[in-house]
Each structure stands twice: as structure tokens, then as C-alpha cells.
C-alpha positions in Angstrom: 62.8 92.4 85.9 61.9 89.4 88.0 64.1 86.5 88.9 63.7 82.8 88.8 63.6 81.0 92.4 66.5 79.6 91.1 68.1 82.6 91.0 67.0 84.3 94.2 68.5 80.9 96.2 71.6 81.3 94.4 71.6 85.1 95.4 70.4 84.0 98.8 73.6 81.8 99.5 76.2 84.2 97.8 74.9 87.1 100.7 75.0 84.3 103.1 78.6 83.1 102.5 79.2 87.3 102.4 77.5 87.6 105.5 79.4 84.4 107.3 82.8 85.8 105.8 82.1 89.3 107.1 81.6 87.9 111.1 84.3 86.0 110.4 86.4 88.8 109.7 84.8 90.6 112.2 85.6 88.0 115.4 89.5 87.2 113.6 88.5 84.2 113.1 90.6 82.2 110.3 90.6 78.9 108.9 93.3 77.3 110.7 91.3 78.7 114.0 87.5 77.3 112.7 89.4 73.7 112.1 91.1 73.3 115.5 87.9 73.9 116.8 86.3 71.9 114.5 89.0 68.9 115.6 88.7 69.7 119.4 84.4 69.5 119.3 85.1 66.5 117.3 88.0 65.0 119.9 85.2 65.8 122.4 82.4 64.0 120.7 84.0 61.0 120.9 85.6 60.9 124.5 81.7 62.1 125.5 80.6 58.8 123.5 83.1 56.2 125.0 82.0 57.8 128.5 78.3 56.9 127.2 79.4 53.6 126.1 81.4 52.7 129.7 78.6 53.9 131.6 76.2 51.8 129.6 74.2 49.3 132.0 75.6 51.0 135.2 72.8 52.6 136.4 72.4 56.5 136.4 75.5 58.1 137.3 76.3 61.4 136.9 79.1 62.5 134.6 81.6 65.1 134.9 83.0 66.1 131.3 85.8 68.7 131.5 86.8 70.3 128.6 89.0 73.5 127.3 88.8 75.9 124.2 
């Protein structure tokens, strides 16, 4: 029996998401852990952008960007 494109995609993203969900389970990672990681790269992104911004038309400088997870 052969299967539309269609189909195979759709059965390609199904044994993705298992795939994903199966490392996930693997490395104990859980929702509430993915979006506070999620919220600190995005806390990140813009305190690396408002460095970027202030050091705007100063010349190169080198920055030091400190950051925790």
C-alpha cells in the first residue's frame, strides 16, 4: 500500500514529536523547566540587545555578558 506525501509528512511529524517527547523524558525535562528556560534565553536576548544598542557608535569595545542557567 503506498502513502500520499501528505501522509508520510504527517507520519514524519507524529515520530518527531514521539522522538522530542522521548529525550524529553529521557533528560527530566518538563514543561515548567523548557519555559523558564525559554524566559531566561529570552531575558538574555534583550539585555544582549540594549548592550548592542549602548555601545552603538562607541567604537569597538569588547563586551563581557555574564549569564546563569
Amino acid at each position: 500500500m503506498e502513502m500520499s506525501s501528505v501522509n508520510q509528512q504527517q507520519m514524519a511529524s507524529v515520530q518527531q514529536a514521539l522522538s522530542t517527547m522521548t529525550l524529553d523524558q529521557s533528560m527530566n525535562r518538563s514543561e515548567a523547566t523548557m519555559d523558564k528556560l525559554m524566559e531566561g534565553m529570552q531575558e538574555m536576548s534583550q539585555e544582549i540587545q540594549q548592550v548592542q544598542n549602548n555601545a552603538t557608535g562607541q567604537g569597538s569595545q569588547a563586551v563581557h555578558v555574564d549569564f546563569r542557567v
